[in-house]
C-alpha positions as CSV (number, residue, x, y, z in Angstrom):
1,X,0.0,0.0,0.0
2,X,3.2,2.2,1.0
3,X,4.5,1.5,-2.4
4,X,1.3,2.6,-4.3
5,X,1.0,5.5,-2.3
6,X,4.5,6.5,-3.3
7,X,4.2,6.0,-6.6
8,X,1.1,7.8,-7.3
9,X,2.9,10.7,-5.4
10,X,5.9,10.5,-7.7
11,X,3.6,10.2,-10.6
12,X,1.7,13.8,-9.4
13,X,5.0,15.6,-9.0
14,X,5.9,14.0,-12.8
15,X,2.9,15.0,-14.2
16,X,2.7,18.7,-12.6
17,X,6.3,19.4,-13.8
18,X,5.9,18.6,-17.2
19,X,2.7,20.7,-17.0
20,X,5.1,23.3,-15.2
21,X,7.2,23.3,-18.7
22,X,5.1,23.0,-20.9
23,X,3.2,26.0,-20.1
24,X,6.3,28.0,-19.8
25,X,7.1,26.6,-23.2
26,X,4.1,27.2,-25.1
27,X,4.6,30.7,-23.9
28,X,8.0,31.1,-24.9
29,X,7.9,29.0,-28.2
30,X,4.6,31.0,-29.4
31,X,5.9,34.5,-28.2
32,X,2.5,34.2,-26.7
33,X,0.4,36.1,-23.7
34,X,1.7,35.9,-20.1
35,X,-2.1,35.8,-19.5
36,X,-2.3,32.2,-21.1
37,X,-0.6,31.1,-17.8
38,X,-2.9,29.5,-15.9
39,X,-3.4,30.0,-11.8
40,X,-4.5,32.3,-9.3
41,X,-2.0,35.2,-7.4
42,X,-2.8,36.8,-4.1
43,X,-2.0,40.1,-4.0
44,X,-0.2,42.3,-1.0
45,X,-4.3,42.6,0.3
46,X,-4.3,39.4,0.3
47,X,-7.3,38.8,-2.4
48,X,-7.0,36.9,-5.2
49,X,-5.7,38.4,-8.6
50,X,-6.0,37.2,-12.0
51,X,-2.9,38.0,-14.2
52,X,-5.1,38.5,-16.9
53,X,-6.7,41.5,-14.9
54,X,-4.2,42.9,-16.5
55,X,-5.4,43.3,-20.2
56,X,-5.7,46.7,-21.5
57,X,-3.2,48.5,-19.9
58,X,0.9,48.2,-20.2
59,X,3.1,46.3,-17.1
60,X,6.4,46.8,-15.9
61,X,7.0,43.7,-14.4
62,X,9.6,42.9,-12.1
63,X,10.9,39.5,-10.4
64,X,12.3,40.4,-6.7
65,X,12.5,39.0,-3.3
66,X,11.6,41.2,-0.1
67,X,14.4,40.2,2.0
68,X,17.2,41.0,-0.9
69,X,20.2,42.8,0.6
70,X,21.7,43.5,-2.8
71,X,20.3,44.0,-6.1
72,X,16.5,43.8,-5.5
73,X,16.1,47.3,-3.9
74,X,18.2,49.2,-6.9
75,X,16.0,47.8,-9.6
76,X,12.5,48.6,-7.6
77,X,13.9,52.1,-7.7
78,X,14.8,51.8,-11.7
79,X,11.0,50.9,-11.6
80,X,9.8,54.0,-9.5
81,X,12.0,56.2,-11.8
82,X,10.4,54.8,-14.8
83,X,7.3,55.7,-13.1
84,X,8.5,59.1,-12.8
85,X,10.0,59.5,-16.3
86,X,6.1,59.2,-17.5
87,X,4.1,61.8,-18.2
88,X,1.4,61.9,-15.5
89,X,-1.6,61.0,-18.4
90,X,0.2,58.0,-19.4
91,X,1.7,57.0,-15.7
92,X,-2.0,56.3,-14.5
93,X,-2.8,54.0,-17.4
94,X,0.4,52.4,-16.5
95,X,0.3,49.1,-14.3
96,X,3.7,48.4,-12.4
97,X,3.6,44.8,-11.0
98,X,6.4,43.3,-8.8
99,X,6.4,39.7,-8.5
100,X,8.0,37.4,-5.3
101,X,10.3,34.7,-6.4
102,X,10.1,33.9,-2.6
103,X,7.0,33.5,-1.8
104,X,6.9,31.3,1.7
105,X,9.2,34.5,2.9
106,X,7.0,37.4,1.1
107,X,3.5,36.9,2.5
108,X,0.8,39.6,1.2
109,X,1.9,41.0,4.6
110,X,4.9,41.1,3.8
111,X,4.6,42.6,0.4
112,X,2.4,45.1,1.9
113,X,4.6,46.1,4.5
114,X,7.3,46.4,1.7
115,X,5.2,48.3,-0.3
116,X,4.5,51.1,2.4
117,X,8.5,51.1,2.7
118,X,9.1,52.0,-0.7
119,X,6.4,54.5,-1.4
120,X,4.8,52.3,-3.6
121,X,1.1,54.0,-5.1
122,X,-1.0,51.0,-4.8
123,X,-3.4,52.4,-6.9
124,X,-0.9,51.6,-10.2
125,X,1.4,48.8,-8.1
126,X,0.3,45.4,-7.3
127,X,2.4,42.8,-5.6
128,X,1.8,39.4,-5.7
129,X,2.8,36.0,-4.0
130,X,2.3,32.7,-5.6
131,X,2.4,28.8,-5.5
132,X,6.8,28.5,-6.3
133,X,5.8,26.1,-9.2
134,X,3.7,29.1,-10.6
135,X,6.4,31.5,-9.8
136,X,9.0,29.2,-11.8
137,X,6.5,29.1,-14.8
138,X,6.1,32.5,-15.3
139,X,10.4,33.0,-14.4
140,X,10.8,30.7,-17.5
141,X,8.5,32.7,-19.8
142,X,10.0,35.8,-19.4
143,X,14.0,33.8,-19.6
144,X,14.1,35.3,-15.7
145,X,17.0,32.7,-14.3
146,X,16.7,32.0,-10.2
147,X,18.0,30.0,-7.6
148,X,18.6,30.0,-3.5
149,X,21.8,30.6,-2.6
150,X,21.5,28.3,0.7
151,X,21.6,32.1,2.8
152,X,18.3,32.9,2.4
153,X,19.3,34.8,-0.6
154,X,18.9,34.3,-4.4
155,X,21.1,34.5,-7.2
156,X,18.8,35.8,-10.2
157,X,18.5,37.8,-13.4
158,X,18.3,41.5,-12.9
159,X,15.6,42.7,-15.3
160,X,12.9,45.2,-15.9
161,X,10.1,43.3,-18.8
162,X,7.8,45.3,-20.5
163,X,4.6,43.9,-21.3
164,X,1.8,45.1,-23.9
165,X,-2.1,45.6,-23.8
166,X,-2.6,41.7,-24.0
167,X,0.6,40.6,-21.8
168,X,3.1,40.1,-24.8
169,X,6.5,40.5,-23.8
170,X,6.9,44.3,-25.9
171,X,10.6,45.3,-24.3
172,X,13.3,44.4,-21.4
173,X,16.1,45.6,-19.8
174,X,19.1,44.0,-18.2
175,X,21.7,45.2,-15.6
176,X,21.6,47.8,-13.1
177,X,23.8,50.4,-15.6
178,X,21.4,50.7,-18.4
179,X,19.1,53.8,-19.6
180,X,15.4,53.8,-18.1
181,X,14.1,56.4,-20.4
182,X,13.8,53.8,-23.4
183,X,12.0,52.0,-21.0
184,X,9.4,54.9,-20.1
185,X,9.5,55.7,-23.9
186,X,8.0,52.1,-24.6
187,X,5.7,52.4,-22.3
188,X,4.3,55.5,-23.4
189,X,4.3,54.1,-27.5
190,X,2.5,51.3,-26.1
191,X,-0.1,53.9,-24.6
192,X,-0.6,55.8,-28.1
193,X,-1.2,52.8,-30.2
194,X,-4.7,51.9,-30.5
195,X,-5.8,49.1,-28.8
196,X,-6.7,45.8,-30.9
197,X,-10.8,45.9,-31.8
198,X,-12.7,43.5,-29.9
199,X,-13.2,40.3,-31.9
200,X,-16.6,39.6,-32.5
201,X,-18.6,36.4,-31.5
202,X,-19.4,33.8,-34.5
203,X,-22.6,34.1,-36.0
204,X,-24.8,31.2,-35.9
């Protein structure tokens, strides 16, 4: 019976990373929607958020960790000067998500707490805490690289992803010594193009 047991454990964990990749890689190979990732967030309120919420409006996203001693506070600040580089019009149509790549650590009290400490408006910033497996699926889709250090810290990617009205990877940014006003720029192009007409229903 232990065996059984076992095995049909082994077999979930199997079945849910391949599910885990393949997601990632439909994403990736298609140049597709974040959105098309599947799962529920919880957001520094702690409600329930949809990624696909989203839609309609352009992201910075960004991949941290509260309790980073190093890089993670330098590029939230890259973020808020984006933020500022916008003109006002275009940064209130302008969602800036952060996303916890350590999310047993960053609860939504956490990530409220942290968003109080860095100013954050809440009104355009959303943070959001997630199952890890989700966390890793939507790492892979952006090419965002991670892994614990055995500290309690993480080595990872430093990057800054642009997303358009349907969560399409537009632009991105490496490094901490790189120019944010293309970034804002991007932002504000993706504001002036029209948005995609609705598609409508077949006929009967």
């Amino acid at each position: 019976m232990r065996r059984t047991l076992r095995a049909l454990c082994v077999g979930a964990v199997a079945t849910l990373a391949l599910a885990t990749s393949a997601a990632a890689g439909d994403v990736q190979a298609g140049g597709g929607s974040l959105y098309q990732i599947a799962g529920s967030w919880t957001d520094q309120n702690g409600r329930p958020f949809a990624l696909s919420s989203l839609r309609g409006s352009p992201v910075l996203l960004v991949l941290f960790y509260g309790t980073c001693d190093s890089v993670c506070p330098t590029v939230v600040r890259d973020a808020k000067k984006v933020e500022a580089l916008l003109p006002e019009a275009d940064r209130r149509r302008t969602r800036f998500v952060l996303v916890t790549i350590d999310p047993q650590v960053d609860t939504p009290e956490h990530l409220l707490a942290y968003a109080r400490q860095h100013d954050l408006d809440l009104s355009r910033w959303t943070l959001l805490n997630g199952p890890p497996e989700q966390v890793r699926v939507l790492a892979n889709a952006i090419g965002f690289k991670y892994r614990p250090t055995g500290t309690g810290q993480y080595s990872h990617t430093i990057r800054l992803t642009v997303l358009d009205r349907e969560g399409n990877v537009a632009d991105e940014a490496d490094g901490l010594e790189r120019p944010l006003e293309p970034i804002a720029a991007r932002l504000s192009a993706l504001l002036a193009a029209a948005p995609a007409p609705a598609r409508e229903p077949p006929r009967p």
